[in-house]
N, C-alpha and C positions, 0 to 999 in steps of 0.2 A: 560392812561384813555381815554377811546372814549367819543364826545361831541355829544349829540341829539342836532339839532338844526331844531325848526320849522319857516318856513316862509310861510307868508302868503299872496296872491296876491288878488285883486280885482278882475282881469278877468283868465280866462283860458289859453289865450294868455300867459299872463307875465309869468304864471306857468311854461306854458310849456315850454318856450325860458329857462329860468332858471333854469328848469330839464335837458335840452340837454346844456345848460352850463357847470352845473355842472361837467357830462357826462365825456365831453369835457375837464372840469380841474382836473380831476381825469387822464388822458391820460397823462398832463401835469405833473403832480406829485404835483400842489398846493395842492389838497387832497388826502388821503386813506380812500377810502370809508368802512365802514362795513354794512352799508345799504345806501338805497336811493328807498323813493317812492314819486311818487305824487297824490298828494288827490285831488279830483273835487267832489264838492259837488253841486247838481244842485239847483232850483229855488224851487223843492221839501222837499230839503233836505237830498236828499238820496245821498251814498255816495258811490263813486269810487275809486278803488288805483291799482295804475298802478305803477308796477317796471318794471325797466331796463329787457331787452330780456333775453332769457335764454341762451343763449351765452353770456350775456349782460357784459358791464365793470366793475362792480362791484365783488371785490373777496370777498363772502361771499360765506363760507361753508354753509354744510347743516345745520348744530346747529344753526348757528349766524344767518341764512335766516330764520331760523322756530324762532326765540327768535324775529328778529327785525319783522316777520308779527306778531307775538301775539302783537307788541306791539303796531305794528300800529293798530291791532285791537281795542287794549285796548283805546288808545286813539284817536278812530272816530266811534264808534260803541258800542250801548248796547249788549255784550256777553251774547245771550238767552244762549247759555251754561252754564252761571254761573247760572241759577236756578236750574239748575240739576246737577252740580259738586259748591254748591256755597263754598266748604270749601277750594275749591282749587283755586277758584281766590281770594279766602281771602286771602289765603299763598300767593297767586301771588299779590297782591296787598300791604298789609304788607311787600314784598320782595322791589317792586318798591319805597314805602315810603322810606326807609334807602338809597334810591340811588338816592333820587333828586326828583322823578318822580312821586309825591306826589299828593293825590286829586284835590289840587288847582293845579296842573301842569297840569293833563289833564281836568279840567274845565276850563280852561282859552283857553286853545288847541283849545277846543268843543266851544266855547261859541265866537272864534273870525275866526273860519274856520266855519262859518257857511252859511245857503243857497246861493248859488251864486257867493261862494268863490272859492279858490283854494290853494292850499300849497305842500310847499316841505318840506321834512323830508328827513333829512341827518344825519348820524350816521357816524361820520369820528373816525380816529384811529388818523389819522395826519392832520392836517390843517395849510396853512400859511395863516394867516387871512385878510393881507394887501391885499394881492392878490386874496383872493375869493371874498371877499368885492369890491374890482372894479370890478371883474367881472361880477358882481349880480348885479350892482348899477342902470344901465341901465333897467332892469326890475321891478324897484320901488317896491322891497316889503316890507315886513314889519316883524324884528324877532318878534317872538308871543313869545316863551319860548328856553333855552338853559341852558343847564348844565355848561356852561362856568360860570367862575366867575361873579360878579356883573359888576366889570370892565370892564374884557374882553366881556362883553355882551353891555353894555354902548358903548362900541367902536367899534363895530359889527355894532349893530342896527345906528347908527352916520353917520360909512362910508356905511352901505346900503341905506343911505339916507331917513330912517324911520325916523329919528329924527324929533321932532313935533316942 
């Protein structure tokens, strides 16, 4: 089962070092990536997402690269398309509640990547937590939501040094 995990930085900076970490420990085999974007949301609120190049190190086909932007879409942006297709993001939404990825999952998402923030969204196949977790720790961010157990999230956010 693949883990969404969202983190969330205060500056641009920390994002980014953390995005080319990650990069970085995907090379190393601490993770398998199936997506990886990073979001910068400005002082306006509007919102950017930036993935890895198009040669870039992430092996996502084209299904799993079109599934994981819907979903970034879904959770950093109001979908004007869903007024005009709205029965199909209902299906689509309906679809994402059975799998975790629940209204309160992307309000919390929305509501702590907000202006002047920045985050990462990692979609792993495989994670060795100990070791992503140190290497993240250095850019003090913060997990916001994960499909990880309560536990294993608990212990995540602790060694990323979010812990309050």
């Amino acid at each position: 089962m693949a883990e969404l995990i969202v983190i969330s930085y205060d500056s641009e900076t920390q994002a980014e070092g953390a995005y080319e970490q990650i990069q970085a420990l995907q090379n190393d085999l601490v993770v398998e990536l199936a997506g990886l974007a990073l979001v910068k949301v400005d002082q306006n609120g509007k919102t950017k997402v930036e993935y890895p190049g198009a040669a870039g190190n992430v092996g996502v086909g084209a299904v799993g690269g079109a599934l994981f932007g819907m979903l970034i879409g879904l959770l950093f942006f109001v979908p004007v398309a869903g007024l005009l297709f709205g029965g199909l993001f209902g299906a689509l939404f309906a679809g994402l509640d059975k799998t975790g990825i629940d209204a309160e999952f992307r309000d919390r998402v929305k509501s702590t990547v907000s202006a002047g923030k920045s985050a990462v969204v990692v979609y792993a196949t495989k994670i060795t937590e100990d070791k992503f977790a140190a290497a993240l720790a250095p850019y003090q961010g913060t997990v916001v939501q994960t499909s990880l157990s309560a536990e294993e999230e608990a212990e995540l956010i602790h060694d990323l040094g979010g812990a309050k």
